[in-house]
VOGU-3710 file (C-alpha; in Angstrom, 3 decimals, decimal comma):
1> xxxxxxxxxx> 130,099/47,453/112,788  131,316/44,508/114,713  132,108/45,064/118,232  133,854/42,375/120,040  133,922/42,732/123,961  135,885/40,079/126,109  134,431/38,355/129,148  136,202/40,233/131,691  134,472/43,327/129,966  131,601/41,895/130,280
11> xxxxxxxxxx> 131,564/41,116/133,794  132,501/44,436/134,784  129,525/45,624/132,482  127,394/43,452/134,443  128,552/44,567/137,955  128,314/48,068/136,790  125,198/48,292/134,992  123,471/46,136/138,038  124,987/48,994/140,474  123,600/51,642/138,454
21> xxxxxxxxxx> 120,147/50,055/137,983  120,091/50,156/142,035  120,996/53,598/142,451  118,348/54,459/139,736  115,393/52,594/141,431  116,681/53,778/144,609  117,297/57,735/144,118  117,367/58,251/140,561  120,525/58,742/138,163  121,912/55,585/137,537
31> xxxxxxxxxx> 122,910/56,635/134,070  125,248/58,469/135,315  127,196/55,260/136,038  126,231/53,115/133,174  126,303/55,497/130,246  130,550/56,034/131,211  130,973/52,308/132,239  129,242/51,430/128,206  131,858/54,229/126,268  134,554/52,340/128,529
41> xxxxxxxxxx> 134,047/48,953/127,126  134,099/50,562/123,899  130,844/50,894/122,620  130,224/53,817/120,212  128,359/56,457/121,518  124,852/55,806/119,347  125,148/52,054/120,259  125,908/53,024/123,981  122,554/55,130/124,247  120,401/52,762/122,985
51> xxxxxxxxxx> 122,056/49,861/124,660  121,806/51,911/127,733  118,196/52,549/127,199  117,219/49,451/126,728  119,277/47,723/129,963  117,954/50,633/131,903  113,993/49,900/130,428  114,655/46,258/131,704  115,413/46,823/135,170  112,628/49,853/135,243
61> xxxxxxxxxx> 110,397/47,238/134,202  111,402/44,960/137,695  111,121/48,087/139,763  107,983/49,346/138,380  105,896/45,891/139,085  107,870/45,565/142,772  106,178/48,721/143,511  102,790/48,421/142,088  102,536/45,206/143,694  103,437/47,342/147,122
71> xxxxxxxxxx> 100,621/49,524/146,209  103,102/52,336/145,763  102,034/53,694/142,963  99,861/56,486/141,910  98,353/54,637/138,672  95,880/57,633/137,247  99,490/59,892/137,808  101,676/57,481/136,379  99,672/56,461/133,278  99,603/60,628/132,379
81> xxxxxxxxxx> 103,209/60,861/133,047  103,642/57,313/131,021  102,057/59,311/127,695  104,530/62,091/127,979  107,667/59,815/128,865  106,865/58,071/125,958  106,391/61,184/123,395  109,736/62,354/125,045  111,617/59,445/124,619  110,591/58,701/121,470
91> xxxxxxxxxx> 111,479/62,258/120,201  114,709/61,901/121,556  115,499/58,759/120,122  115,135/60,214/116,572  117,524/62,928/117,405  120,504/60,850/118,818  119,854/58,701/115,884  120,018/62,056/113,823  123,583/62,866/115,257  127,459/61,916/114,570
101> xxxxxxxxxx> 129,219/59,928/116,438  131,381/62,646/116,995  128,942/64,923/118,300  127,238/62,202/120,719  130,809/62,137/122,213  130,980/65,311/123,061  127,400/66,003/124,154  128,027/62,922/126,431  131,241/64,864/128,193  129,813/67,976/128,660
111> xxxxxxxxxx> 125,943/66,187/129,899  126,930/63,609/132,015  129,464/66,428/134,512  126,645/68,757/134,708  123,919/66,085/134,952  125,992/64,764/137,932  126,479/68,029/139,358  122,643/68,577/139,328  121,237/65,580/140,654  123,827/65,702/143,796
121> xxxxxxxxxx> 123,955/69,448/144,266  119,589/68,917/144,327  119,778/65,635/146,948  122,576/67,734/149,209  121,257/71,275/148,986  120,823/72,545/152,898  117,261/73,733/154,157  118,163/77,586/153,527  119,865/76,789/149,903  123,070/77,120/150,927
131> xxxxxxxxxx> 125,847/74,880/151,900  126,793/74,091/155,319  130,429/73,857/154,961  130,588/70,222/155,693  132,514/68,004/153,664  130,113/64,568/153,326  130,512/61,701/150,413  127,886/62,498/148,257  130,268/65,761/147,995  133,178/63,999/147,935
141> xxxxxxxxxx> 132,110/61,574/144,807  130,989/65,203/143,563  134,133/66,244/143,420  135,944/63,240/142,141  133,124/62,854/139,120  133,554/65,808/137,920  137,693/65,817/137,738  137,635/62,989/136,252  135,338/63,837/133,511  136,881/67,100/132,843
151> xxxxxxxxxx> 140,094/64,669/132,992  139,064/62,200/130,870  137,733/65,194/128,303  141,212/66,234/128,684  142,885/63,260/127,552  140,739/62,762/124,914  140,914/66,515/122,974  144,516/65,853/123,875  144,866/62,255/121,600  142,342/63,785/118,961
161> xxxxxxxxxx> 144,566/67,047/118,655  147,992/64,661/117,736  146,261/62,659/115,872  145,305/65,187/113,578  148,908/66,293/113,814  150,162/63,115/113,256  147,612/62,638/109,954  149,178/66,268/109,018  152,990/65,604/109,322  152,452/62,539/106,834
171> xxxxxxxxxx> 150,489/64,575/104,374  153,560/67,099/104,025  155,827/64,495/103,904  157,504/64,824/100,417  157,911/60,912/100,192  154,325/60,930/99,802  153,250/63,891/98,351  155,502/62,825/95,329  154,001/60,006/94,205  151,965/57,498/96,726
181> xxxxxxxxxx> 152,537/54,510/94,963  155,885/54,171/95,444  157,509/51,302/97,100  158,743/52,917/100,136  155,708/54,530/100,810  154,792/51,443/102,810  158,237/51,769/104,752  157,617/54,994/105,346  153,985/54,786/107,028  155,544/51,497/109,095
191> xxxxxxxxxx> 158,220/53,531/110,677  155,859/56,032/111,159  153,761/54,277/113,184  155,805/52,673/115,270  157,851/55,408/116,250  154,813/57,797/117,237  152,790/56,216/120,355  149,895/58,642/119,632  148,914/56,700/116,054  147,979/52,927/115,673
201> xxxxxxxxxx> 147,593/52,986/111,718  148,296/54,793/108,850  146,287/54,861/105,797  146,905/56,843/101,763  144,170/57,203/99,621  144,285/58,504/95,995  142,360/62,020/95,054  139,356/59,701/94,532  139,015/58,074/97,716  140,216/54,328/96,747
211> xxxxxxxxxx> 143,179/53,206/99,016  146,838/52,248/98,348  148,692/52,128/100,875  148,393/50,807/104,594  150,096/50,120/107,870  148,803/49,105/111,194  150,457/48,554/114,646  149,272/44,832/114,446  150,807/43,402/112,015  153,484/46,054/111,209
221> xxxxxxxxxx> 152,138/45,497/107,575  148,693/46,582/106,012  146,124/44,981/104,006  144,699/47,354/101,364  141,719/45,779/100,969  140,593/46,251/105,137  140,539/49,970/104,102  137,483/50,659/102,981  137,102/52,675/99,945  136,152/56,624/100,786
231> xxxxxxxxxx> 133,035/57,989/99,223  133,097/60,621/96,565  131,177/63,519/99,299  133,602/62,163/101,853  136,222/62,841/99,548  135,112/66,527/98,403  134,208/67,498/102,223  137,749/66,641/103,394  139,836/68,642/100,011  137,600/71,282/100,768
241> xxxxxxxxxx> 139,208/71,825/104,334  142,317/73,296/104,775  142,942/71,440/108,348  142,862/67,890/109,500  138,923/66,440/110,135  138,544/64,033/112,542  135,521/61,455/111,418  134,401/57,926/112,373  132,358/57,697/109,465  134,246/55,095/107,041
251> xxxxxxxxxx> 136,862/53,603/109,699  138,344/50,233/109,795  137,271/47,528/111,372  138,385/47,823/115,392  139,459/51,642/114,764  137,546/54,501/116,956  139,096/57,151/116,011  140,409/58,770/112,915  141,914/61,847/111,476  142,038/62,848/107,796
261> xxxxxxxxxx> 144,607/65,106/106,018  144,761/66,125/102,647  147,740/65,994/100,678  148,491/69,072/98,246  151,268/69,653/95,382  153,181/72,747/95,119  150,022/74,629/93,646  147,702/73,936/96,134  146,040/70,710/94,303  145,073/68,359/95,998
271> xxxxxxxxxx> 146,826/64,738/95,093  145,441/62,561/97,866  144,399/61,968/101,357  146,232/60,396/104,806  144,638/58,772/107,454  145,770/58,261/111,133  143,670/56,008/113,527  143,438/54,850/116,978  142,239/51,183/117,834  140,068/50,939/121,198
281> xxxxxxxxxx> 142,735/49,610/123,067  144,651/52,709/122,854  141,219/54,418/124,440  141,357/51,718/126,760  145,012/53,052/127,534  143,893/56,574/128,223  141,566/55,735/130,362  143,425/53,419/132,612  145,908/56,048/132,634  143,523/59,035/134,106
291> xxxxxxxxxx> 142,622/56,499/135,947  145,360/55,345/137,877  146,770/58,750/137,861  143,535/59,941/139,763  144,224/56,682/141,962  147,812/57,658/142,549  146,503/61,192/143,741  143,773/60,038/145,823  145,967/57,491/147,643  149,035/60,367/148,119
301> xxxxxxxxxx> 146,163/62,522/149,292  144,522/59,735/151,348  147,796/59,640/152,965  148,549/63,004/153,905  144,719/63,072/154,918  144,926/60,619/157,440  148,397/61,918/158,333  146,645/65,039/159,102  143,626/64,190/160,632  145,421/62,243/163,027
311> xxxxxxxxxx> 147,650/64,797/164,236  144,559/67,447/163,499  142,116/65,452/165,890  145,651/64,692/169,017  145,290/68,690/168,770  141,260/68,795/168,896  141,527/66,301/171,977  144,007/67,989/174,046  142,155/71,361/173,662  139,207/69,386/174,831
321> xxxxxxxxxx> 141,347/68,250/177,750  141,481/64,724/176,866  137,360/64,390/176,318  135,975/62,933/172,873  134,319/65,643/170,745  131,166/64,267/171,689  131,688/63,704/175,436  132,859/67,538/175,476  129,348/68,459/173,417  127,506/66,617/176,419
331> xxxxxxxxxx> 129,388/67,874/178,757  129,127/71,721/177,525  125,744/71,262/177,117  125,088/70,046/180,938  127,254/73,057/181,806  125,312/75,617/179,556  121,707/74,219/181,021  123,539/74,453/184,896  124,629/77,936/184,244  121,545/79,355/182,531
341> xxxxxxxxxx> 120,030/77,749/185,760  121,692/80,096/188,289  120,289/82,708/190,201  123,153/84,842/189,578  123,734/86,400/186,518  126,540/85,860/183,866  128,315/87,932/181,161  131,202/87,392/179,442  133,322/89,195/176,838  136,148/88,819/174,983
351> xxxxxxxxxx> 139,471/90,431/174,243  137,737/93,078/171,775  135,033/93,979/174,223  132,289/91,449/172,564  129,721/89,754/174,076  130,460/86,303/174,223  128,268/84,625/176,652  124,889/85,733/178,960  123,177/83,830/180,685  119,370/83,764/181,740
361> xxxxxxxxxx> 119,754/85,845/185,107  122,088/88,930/183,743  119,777/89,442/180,660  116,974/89,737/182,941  118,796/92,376/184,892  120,175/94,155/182,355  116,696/94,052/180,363  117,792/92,291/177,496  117,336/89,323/175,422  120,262/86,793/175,406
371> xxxxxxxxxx> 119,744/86,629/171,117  120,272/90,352/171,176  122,937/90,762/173,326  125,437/87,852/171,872  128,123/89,411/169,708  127,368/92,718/170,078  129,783/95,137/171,589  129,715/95,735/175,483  129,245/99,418/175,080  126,054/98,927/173,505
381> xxxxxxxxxx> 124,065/96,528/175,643  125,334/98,007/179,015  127,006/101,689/178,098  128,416/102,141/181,421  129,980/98,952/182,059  133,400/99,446/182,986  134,066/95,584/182,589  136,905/96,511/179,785  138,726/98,015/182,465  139,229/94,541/183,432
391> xxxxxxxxxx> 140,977/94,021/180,348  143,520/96,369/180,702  145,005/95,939/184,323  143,805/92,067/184,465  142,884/92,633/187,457  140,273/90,850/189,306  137,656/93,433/190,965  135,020/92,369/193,875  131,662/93,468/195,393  131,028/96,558/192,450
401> xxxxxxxxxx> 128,038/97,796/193,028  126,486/98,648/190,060  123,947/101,958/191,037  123,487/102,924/187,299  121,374/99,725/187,371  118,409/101,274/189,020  115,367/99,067/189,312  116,974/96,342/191,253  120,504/96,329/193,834  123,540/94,392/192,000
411> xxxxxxxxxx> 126,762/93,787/193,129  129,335/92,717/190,455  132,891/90,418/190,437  134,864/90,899/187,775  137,302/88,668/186,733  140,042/88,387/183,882  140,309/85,337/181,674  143,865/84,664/180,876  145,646/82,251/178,628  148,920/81,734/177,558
421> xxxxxxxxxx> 150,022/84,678/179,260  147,442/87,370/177,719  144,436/88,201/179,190  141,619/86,792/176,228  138,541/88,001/177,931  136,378/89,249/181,162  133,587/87,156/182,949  131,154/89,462/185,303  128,842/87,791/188,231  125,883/89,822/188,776
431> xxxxxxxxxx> 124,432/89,140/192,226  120,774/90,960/192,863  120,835/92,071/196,244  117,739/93,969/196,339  116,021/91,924/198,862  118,977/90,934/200,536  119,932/94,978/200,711  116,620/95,673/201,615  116,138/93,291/204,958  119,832/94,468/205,399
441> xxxxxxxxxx> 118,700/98,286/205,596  115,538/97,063/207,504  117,777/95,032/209,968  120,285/97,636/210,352  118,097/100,263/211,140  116,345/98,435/213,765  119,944/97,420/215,484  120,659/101,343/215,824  117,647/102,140/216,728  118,008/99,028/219,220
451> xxxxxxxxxx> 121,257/100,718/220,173  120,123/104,288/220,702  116,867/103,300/223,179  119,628/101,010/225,441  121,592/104,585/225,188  118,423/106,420/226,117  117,928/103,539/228,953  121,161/104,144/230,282  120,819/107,573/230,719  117,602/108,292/231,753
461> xxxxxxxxxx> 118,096/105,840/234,554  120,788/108,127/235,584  118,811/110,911/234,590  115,537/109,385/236,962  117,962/109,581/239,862  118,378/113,088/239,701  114,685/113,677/239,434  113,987/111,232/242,205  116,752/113,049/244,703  115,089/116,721/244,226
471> xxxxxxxxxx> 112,112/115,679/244,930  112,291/114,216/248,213  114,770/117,580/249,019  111,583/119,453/248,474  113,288/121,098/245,547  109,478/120,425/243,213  110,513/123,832/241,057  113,592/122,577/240,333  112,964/119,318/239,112  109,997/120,120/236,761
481> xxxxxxxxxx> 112,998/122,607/235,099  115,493/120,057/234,989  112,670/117,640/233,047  111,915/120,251/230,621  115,221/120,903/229,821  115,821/117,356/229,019  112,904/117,088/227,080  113,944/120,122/224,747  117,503/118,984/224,840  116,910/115,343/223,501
491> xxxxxxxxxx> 114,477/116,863/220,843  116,507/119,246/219,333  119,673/116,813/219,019  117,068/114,428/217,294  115,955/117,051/215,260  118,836/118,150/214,392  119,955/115,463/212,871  117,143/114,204/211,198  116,858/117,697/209,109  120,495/116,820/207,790
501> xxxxxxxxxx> 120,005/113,369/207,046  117,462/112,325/205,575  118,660/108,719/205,147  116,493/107,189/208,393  119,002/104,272/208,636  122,450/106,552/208,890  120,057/109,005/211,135  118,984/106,121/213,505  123,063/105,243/213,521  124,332/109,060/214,180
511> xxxxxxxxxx> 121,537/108,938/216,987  122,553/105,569/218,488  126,012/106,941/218,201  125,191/110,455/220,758  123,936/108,877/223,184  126,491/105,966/223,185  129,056/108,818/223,339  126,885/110,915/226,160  128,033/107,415/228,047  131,356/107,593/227,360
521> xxxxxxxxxx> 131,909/111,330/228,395  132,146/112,396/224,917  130,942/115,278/223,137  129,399/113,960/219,284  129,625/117,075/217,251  128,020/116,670/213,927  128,770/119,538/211,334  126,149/121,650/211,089  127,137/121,908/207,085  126,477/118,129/206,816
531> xxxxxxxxxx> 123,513/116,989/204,272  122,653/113,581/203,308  119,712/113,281/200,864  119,303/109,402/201,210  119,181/108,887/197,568  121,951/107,078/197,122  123,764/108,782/194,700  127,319/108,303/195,642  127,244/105,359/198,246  123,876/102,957/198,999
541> xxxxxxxxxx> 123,182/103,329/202,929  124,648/100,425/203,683  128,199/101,254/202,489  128,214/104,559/204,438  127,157/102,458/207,586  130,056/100,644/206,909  132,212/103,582/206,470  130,685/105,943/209,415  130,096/103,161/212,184  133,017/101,634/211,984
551> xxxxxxxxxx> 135,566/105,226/212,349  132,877/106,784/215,290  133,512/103,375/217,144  137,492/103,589/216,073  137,047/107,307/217,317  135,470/106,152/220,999  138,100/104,204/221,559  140,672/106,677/220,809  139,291/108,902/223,410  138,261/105,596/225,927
561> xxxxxxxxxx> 141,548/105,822/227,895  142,083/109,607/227,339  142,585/111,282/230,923  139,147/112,867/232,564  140,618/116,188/232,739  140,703/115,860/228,515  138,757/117,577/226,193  136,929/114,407/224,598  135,022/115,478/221,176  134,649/113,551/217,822
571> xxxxxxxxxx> 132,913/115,366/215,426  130,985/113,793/212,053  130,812/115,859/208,507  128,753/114,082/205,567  128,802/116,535/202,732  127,122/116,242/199,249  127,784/118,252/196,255  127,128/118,325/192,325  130,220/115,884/191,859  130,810/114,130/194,687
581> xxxxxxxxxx> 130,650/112,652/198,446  132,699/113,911/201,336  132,757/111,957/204,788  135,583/112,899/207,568  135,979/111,841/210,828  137,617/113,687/213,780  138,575/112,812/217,215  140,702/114,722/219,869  142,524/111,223/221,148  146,032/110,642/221,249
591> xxxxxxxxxx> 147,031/109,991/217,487  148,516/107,513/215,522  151,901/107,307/215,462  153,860/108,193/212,586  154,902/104,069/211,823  151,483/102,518/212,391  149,956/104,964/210,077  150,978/102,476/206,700  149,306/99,635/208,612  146,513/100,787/210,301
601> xxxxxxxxxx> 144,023/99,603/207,167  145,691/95,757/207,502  143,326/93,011/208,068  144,046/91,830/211,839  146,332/94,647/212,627  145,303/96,721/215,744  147,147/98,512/218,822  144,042/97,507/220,722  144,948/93,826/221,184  143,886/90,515/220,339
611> xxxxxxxxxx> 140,500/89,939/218,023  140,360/93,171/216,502  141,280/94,753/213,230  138,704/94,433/211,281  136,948/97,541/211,211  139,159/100,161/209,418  139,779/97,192/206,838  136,171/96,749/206,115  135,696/100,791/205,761  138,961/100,481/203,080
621> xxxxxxxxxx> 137,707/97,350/200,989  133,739/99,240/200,798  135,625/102,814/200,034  137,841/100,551/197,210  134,624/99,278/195,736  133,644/102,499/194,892  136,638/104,016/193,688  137,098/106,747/196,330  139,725/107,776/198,248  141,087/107,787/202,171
631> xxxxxxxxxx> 143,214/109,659/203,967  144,598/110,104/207,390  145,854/112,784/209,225  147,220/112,032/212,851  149,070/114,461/214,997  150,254/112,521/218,487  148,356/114,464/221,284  146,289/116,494/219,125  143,704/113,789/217,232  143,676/112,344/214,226
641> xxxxxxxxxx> 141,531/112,970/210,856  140,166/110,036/208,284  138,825/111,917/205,308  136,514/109,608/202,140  136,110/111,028/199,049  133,617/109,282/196,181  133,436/111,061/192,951  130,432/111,187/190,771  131,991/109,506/188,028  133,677/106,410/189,228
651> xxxx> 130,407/105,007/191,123  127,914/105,967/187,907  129,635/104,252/185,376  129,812/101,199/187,164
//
């Protein structure tokens, strides 16, 4: 078969094939670009293999002594994997050689997709074997291969399928099935091809296979003679089908493609044969077309890409607030290293209760590793957190203190995370306080205990006189009473309150707090119902410091400028139970009046003058943290009342 292929063609072989013959010393595969680029130029598929094979043996031949002069090579390997390239290549050599054309064809458009898909799926498979989601060019040329083979297979079961039509429709014409020697027989196959696009010749043979009439696109005219002459098996395989056969087996010269129809009488005989061809060209043509339709598509698509990614990565930079993606990654990460470096502990959640960030600190409080507690739901790395509270009132809350974490002291901010007008999520700060709680407690004590020994000073100076005056009256039996009486006094108000509570810090403040009012005239009662087991249950000691020092000193100075013929008495109750915390505070002073009452917790507001009003503020904000309650009752010349409540429930579950 002569194959003519013009120069242009043959440059573009050249480029091609030298391409491919780089990609195949470099990676492997380059068949996958020459064996398409050969069928393009119009090669058949038999002489494409082979001249494939042999191009492809040339440049292996370069590459193989390059690297076995680099030392590269493995020679006792490569001379046993030599012996069984060659047994396989030469076995597959004989069986190409053993197929149709026809068959080649299609072997090479179903192969060459999958062989593609293989040997790029293989170099871009992932570490765990499954992709990444990232869209790369190896995946990209992926894509594109394999649309336009299945494209190109398209096309091509497309042109075969009206060919054999068109080889059909002129075997049922009756101008030829009459008698296909007549004159206008030739007429007929000339209008015939040029008015269907899908056909470039037309061909009649007699029942025996010798031709009579023909008509190319060419020459709008046919030679006879460039027909050649169908053998006598070729002739009984097509009459023995009932449908058109496609077959490049006895084509003309330049055709490659052709379709075969048999023409029949009225009773089924069979009086001769049509043929319909394609020239290469017309291959060439739907090619170029899939071709530059794909180039069409990818250009609109390029478009609307870039279109797309513009606008896509405006909106990825002004989320990032005006960073580059990967000025923002350094950025977060610096922020990430500088949080997980803090002391104090964070956790955040979003707007379904979800763990979104912890950092080092608040999975070491809370016990828990930060791998374990990321996207899990609040409730079941910290089942008492009452962070999703948050979420509901977005609300910010301050100083929680957190006693259902036992084995250290934390105090917790909570604060909502909003965003376009909806609260999205919570972020906690854990502060441990446990040494700063416990040098607090240590310190406190001490001042109280500070406080009640310049009491005791105080007094017993006072107290010393007394001695010192009945003594030098004579009056010996008298004073030695008067000592014991102090002695047994002193000891049974200190023991007295030390059996009801049991928290040595609040003791050592009610104590300071006696004497301090046996100074000011006035009588301390404390209930003798009051209980305080020091364990912390409701309020930690230094919150009911807080609470109690601040109203016994608002108290005193209720009854400071109270006349002396006044009863002067401010009595303490601290009550426990199974569910809750009771602290009230009484005095017999003047009362609040009934418009100051609404005021009376306000930071800086006081009816004592300037600098003060900050006590009853601080006992609010500590009985807030906790969830309790306060009340005040006030009665102008009777007293007033201020009466705490802390349920069980609201401090546990914090």
């Amino acid at each position: 078969m002569g194959i003519t292929i013009s120069p242009w063609m043959m440059a573009f072989l050249m480029l091609m094939t030298g391409f491919a013959g780089f990609v195949d010393s470099a990676a492997g595969g380059g068949g996958l670009i020459s064996l398409p680029a050969y069928l393009f130029a119009g090669l058949p598929p038999h002489y494409t293999y082979a001249t494939n094979k042999f191009s492809a043996a040339c440049g292996t031949t370069f590459a193989t002594a390059n690297f076995f002069k680099s030392g590269a090579i493995n020679v006792k390997v490569g001379v046993l994997a030599a012996i069984g390239s060659f047994a396989g290549s030469a076995l597959g050599a004989h069986i190409v050689l053993l197929l149709s054309d026809e068959m080649l064809r299609t072997m090479m458009f179903i192969i060459l997709p999958v062989a593609a898909v293989i040997i790029l799926w293989q170099r871009n498979l992932p570490d765990e074997n499954r992709d990444d989601g990232t869209l790369d060019l190896k995946k990209i040329l992926l894509a594109l291969a394999i649309g336009l083979g299945i494209g190109l297979y398209q096309e091509v079961r497309t042109r075969d399928q009206l060919l054999s039509n068109a080889a059909q429709m002129a075997a049922d014409a009756p101008l030829l099935t009459e008698d296909i020697r007549a004159d206008n027989a030739q007429q007929y196959l000339a209008r015939t091809v040029q008015r269907v696009s899908e056909v470039d010749m037309l061909g009649v043979y007699d029942i025996k296979g010798k031709p009579t009439v023909f008509c190319d696109l060419v020459s709008g005219a046919g030679d006879v003679s460039l027909l050649p002459e169908l053998k006598a098996d070729t002739v009984s395989r097509l009459c023995s089908e009932e449908k058109p056969v496609l077959s490049n087996d006895e084509m003309p010269d330049g055709a490659d493609r052709c379709a075969y129809a048999v023409m029949r009488d009225e009773n089924g005989q069979a009086t001769g044969i049509v043929m319909a061809g394609l020239y290469l060209r017309s291959y060439h043509r739907t090619v170029l077309r899939v071709l530059l339709s794909y180039l069409l598509i990818m250009l609109f698509a390029l478009g609307i890409g870039s279109l797309l990614s513009v606008r896509f990565s405006e909106r990825v930079k002004r989320e990032l607030l005006g960073y580059e993606p990967d000025a923002f990654r350094q950025l977060f990460l610096q922020r990430m290293d500088i949080l997980d470096a803090l002391d104090e502990g964070l956790m955040a959640i979003d707007e379904h209760s979800m763990i979104t960030y912890m950092n080092r600190a608040a999975a070491d409080i809370l016990k828990i590793k930060v791998k374990d507690a990321i996207g899990q739901p609040l409730k079941s790395v910290y089942p008492r957190s009452t962070m999703a509270r948050v979420l509901q009132t977005g609300k910010s809350e301050y100083n929680i203190g957190l006693e259902s974490i036992k084995h250290v002291s934390v105090i917790s901010d909570r604060m909502p995370l909003w965003r376009d007008g909806r609260v999205e999520g919570v972020i906690a700060i854990f502060r441990n306080r446990t040494e700063v709680t416990r040098l607090a407690q240590d310190l406190t004590g001490v001042q109280h205990i500070v406080g009640a020994l310049r009491a005791y000073t105080h007094e017993f100076t006072n107290k010393l006189h007394v001695i010192l005056g009945l003594l030098q009256l004579g009056e010996d039996k008298q004073a030695e009473e008067y000592v014991l009486h102090l002695t047994q006094t002193r000891a049974h108000s200190i023991g007295y309150i030390s059996e009801r509570i049991r928290e040595p810090s609040v003791a050592a403040l009610l104590i300071g707090k006696v004497y301090r009012a046996a100074e000011l005239g006035i009588r301390f009662v404390l209930d003798p119902a009051s209980e305080l087991h020091g364990d912390g249950r409701y309020l930690p000691a230094s919150s009911l410091i807080t609470i109690l020092g601040n109203l016994i000193e608002n108290a005193f100075d209720a009854l400071r400028n109270a006349p002396e013929t006044a009863q002067k008495e401010v009595t303490v109750s601290i009550r426990e139970g199974e569910h809750g915390m009771l602290i009230s505070v009484d005095d017999s002073g003047a009362g609040i009046a009934a418009d100051k009452l609404d005021r009376i917790f306000e930071r800086g507001f006081s009816t004592k003058g300037e600098g003060r009003g900050t006590g009853l503020s601080l006992v609010k904000e500590t009985v807030d943290a906790f969830h309790g309650t306060i009340r005040v009752e006030s009665e102008p010349g009777i007293g007033s009342s201020f009466i705490i409540t802390v349920a069980e429930s609201a401090n546990r579950q914090q």
